[in-house]
C-alpha positions as CSV (number, residue, x, y, z in Angstrom):
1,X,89.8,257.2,102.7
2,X,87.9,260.9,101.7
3,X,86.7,261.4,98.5
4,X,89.2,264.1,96.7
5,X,88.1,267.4,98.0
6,X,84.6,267.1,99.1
7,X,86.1,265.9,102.7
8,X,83.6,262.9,103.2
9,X,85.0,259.9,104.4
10,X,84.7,257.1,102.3
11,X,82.8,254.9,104.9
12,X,83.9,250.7,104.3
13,X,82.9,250.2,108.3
14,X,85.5,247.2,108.3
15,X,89.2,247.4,108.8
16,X,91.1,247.0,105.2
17,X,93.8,244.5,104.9
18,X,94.2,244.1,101.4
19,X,93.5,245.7,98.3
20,X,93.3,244.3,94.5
21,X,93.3,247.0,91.4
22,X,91.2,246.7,88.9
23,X,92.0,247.6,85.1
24,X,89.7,250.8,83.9
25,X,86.7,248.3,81.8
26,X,85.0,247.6,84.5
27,X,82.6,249.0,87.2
28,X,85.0,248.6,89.6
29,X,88.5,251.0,90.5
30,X,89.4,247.9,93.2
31,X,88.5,246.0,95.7
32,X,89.4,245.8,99.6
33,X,89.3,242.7,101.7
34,X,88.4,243.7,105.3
35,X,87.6,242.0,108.7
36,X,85.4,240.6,109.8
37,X,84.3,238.7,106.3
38,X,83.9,241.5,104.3
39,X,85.2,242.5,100.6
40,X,84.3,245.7,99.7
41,X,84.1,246.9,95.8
42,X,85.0,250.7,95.3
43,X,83.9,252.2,92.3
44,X,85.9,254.3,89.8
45,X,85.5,258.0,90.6
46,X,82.9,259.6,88.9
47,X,82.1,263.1,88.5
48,X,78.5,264.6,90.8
49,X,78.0,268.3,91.2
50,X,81.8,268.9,89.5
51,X,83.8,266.9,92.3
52,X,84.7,263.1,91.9
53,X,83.4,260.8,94.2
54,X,83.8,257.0,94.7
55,X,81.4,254.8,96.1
56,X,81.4,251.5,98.2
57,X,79.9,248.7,97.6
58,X,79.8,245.4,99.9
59,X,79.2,242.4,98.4
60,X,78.0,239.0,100.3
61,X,80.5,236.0,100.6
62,X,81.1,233.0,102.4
63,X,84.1,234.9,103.9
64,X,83.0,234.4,108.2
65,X,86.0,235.3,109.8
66,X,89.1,238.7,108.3
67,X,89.7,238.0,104.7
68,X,93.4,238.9,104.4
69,X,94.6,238.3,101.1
70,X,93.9,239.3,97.0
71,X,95.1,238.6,93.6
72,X,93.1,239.7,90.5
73,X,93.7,238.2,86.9
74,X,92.5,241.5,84.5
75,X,92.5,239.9,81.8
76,X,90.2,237.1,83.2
77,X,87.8,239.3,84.3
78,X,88.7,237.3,87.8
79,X,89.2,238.0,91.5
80,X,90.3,235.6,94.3
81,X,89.8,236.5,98.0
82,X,91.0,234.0,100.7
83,X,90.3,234.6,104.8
84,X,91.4,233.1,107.9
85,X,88.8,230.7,107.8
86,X,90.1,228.8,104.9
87,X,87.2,229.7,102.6
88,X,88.5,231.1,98.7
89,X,86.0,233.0,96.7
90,X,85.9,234.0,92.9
91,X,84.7,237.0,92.3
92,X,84.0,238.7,88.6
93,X,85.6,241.5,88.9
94,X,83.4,243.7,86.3
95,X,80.1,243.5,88.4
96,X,81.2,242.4,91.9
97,X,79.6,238.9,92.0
98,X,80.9,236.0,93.3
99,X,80.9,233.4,91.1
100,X,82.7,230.3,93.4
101,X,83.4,229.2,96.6
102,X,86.0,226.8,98.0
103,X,86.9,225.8,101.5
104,X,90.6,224.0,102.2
105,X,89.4,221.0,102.8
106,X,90.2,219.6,106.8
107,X,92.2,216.9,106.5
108,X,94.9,219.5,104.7
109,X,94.7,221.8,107.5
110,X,97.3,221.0,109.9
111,X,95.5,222.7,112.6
112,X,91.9,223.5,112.4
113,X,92.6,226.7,115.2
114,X,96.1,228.0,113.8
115,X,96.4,227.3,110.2
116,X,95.5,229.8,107.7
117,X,95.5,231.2,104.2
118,X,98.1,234.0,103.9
119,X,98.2,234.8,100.7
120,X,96.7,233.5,97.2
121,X,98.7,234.0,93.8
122,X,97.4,232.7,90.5
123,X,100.1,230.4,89.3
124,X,99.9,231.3,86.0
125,X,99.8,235.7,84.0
126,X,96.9,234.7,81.9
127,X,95.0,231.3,83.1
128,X,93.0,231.4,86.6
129,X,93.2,227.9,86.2
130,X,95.3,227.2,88.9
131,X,96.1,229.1,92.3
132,X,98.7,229.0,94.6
133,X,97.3,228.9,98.2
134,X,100.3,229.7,101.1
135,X,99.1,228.6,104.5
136,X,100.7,230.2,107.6
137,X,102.4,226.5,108.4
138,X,104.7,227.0,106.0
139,X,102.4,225.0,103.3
140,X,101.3,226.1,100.0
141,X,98.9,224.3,98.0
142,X,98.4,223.9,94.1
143,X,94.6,224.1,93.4
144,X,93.1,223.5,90.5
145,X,90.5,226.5,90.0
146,X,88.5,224.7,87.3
């Protein structure tokens, strides 16, 4: 990723598997989950020296292993990252902070080695009280956020 017309490559070091947009009230444009346990925050572009530029901004997690999968609730000010390690964070989505952690417990794990989040979907449009967790064995879990 360059920043429009200055040619400098937008630098997030970590391959990008997912992204998660962002509405326009908050610091934030959107957010990319990358190997490696990183989740990267890009700013919205902001005018310096009369180009626009966007900046990057990696924020600590409990993410160890390639977080894979985003869903963001804009009008909850909330972001959900999950990773092959079966750790969820919630992330505020305004300032980049995450807020909770949760790890699928073992004894729902199926295999500790092979089975994995793929993909996290709040269950409801305007409550992030509940997410839907789909595990590569064909599971999906109903987890109750609050």
């Amino acid at each position: 990723m360059y920043n429009r017309l200055a040619g400098d490559q937008l630098n997030i070091e970590s391959e990008v598997a997912n992204i998660a947009w962002f509405n326009e009230l908050g610091m934030f444009w959107f957010a990319a989950t990358c190997w490696e346990g990183q989740v990267a925050f890009i700013t919205h572009p902001q005018q310096t020296k009369g180009r626009d530029y966007v900046k990057c901004k990696k924020m600590p997690s409990e993410h160890k292993r390639d977080v894979t999968t985003a869903d963001v609730m804009i009008c909850k000010n909330v972001l959900v990252t999950g990773s092959i390690d079966n750790v969820i964070s919630f992330w505020n989505s305004f300032n980049g902070t995450c807020t909770k952690e949760v790890r699928i417990p073992a004894h729902l794990v199926t295999n500790a080695t092979s089975d994995t989040i793929t993909y996290l979907k709040f269950a409801m449009e305007q409550s992030p009280e509940l997410l839907l967790v789909f595990m590569n064995a064909g599971y999906v879990y109903c987890l109750d956020t609050t």
